[in-house]
N, CA and C of each residue as an Amber inpcrd file, in Angstrom:
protein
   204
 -50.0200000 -20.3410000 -58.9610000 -50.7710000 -19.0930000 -58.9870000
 -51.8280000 -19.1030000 -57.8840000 -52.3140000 -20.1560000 -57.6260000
 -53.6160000 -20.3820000 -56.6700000 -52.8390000 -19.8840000 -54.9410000
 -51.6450000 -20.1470000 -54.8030000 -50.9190000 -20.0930000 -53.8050000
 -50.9170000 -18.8240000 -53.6480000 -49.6090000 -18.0760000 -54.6430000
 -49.6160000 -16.9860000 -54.7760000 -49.9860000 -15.6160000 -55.0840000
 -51.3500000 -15.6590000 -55.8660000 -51.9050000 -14.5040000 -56.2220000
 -53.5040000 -15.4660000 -56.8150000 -54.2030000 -15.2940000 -54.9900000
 -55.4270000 -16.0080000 -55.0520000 -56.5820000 -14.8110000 -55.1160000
 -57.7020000 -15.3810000 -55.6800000 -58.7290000 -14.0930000 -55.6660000
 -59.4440000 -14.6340000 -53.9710000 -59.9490000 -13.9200000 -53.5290000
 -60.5130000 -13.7070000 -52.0830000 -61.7750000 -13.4770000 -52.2180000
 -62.5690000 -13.3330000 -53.8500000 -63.9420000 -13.4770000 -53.9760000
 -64.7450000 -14.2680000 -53.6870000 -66.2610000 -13.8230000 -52.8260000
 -67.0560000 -15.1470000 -52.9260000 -67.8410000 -15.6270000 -53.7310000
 -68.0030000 -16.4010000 -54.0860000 -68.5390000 -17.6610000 -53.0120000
 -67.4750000 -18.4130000 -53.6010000 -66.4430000 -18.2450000 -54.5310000
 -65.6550000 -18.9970000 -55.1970000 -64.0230000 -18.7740000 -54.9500000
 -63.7430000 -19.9780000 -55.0880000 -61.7980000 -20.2060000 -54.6690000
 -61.5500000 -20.0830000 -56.0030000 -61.8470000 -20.3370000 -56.8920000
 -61.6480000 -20.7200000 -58.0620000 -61.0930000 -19.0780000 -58.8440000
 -59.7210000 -18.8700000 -59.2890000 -59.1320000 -17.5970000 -59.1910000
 -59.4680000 -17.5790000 -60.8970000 -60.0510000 -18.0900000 -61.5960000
 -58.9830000 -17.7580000 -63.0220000 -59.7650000 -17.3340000 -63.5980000
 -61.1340000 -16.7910000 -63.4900000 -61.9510000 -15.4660000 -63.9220000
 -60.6930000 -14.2180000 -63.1480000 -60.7560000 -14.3060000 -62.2520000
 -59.8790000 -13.3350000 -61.4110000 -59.0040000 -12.8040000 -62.3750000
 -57.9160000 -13.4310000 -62.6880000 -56.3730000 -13.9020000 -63.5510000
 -56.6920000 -13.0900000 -65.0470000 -58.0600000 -13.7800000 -65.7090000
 -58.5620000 -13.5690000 -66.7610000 -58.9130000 -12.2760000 -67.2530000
 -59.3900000 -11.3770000 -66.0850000 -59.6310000  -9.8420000 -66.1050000
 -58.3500000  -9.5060000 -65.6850000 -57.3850000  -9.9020000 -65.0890000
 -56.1330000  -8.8440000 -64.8930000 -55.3720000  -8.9910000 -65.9650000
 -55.7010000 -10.4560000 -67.0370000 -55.2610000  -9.8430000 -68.3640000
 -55.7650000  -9.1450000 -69.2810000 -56.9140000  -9.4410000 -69.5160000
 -57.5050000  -8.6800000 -70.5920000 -57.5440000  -7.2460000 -69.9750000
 -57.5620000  -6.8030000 -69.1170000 -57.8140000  -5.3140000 -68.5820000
 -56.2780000  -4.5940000 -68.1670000 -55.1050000  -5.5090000 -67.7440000
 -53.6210000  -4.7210000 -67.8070000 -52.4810000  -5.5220000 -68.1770000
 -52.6620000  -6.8750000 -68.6800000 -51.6180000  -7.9360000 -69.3320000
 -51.6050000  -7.4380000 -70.9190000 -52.8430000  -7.0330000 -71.2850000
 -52.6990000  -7.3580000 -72.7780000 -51.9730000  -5.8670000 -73.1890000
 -51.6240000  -4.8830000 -72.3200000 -50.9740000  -3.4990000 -72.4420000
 -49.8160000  -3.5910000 -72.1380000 -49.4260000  -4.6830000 -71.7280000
 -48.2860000  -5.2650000 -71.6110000 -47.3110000  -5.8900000 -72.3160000
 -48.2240000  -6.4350000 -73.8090000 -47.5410000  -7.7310000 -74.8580000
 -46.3390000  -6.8510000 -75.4650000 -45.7770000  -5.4790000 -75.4750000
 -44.2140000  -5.1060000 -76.2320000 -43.3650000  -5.2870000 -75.1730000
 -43.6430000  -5.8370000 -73.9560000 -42.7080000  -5.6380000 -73.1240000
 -42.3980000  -7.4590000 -72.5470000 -43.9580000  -7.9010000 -72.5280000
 -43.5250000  -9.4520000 -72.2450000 -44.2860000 -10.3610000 -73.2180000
 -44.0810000 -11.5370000 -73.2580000 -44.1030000 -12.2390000 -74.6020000
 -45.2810000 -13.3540000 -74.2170000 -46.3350000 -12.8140000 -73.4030000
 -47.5400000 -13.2660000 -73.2370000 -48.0510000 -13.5730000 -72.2000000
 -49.0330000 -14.1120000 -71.7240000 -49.4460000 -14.1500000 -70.1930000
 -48.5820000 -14.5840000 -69.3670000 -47.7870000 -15.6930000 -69.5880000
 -47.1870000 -16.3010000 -68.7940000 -45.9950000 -15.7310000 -68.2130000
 -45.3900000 -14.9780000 -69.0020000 -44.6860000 -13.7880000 -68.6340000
 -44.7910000 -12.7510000 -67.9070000 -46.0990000 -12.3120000 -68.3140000
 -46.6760000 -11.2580000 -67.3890000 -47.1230000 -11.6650000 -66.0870000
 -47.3340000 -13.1720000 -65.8350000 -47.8730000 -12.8520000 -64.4500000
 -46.5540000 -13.7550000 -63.7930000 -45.8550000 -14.0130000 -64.4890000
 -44.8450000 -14.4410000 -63.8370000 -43.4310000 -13.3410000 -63.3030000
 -43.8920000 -12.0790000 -64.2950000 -43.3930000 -10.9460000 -63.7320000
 -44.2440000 -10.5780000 -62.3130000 -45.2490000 -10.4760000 -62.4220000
 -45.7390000 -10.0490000 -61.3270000 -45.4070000 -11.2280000 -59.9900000
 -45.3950000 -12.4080000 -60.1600000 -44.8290000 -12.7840000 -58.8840000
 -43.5460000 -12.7460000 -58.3990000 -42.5830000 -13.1060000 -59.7040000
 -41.4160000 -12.1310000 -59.1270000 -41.1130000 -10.6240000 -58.2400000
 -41.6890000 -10.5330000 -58.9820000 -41.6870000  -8.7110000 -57.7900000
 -42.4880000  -9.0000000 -56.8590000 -43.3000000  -9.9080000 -56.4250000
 -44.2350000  -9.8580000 -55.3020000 -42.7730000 -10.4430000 -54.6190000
 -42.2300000 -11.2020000 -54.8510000 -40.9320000 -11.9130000 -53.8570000
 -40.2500000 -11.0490000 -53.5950000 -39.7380000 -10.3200000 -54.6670000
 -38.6500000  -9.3160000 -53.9200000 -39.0580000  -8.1940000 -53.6220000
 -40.3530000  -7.6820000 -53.5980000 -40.9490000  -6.4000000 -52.5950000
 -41.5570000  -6.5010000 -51.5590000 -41.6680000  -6.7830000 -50.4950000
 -42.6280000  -6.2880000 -48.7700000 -43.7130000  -5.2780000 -49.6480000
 -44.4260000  -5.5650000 -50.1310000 -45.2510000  -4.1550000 -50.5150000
 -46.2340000  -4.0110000 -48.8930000 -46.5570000  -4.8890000 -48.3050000
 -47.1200000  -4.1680000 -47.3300000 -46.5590000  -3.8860000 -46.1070000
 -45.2440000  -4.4640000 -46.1190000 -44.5270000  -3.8030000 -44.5450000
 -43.6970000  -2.3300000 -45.3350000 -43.7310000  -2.0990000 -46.6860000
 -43.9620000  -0.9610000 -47.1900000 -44.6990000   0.5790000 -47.0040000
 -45.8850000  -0.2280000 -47.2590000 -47.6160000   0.3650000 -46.8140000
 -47.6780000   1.1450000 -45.4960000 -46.9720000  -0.4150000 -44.4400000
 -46.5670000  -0.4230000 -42.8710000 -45.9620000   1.0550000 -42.5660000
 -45.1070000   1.1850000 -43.1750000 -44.2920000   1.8330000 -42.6820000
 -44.1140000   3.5080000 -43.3230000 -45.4140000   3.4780000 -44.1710000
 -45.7220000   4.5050000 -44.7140000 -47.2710000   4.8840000 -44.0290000
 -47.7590000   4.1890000 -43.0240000 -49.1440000   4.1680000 -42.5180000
 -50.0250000   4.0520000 -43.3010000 -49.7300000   3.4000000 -44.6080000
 -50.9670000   3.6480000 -45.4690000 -51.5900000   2.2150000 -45.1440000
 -51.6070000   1.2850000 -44.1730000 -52.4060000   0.2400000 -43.7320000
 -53.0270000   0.2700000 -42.7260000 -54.4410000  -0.2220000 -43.0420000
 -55.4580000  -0.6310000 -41.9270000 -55.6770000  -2.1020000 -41.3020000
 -54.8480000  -2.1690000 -40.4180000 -55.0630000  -3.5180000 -39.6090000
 -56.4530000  -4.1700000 -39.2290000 -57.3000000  -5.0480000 -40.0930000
 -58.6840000  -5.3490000 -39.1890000 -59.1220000  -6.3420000 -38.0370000
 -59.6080000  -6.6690000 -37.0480000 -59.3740000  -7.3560000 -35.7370000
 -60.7620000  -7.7580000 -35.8850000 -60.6820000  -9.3150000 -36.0790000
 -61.7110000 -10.1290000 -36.4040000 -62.5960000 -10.2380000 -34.9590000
């Protein structure tokens, strides 16, 4: 999870407050469909693999490129 769906907050790497609000706030609206967290966010990285969501975005212009 740290790999794949990291929080980018500072001052901390440390994701699982992060994790913790994306369940309690859209996992737990989730429990008739998957059979508990581990499910749910393991749905969500599945579909992160098989969607481009941002050469998606790309190609819909809805992205802003920023130049450090």
């Amino acid at each position: 999870m740290q790999r794949k769906w990291p929080s980018y907050s500072c001052p901390s790497s440390d994701s699982t407050p992060f994790w913790a609000h994306e369940w309690s706030k859209h996992g737990t609206c989730s429990l008739s469909v998957f059979d508990g967290q581990y499910d749910y966010f393991k749905a969500g990285l599945d579909l992160k693999d098989k969607v481009n969501i941002l050469q998606i975005l790309k190609q819909e212009g809805n992205i802003i490129l920023l130049q450090a």
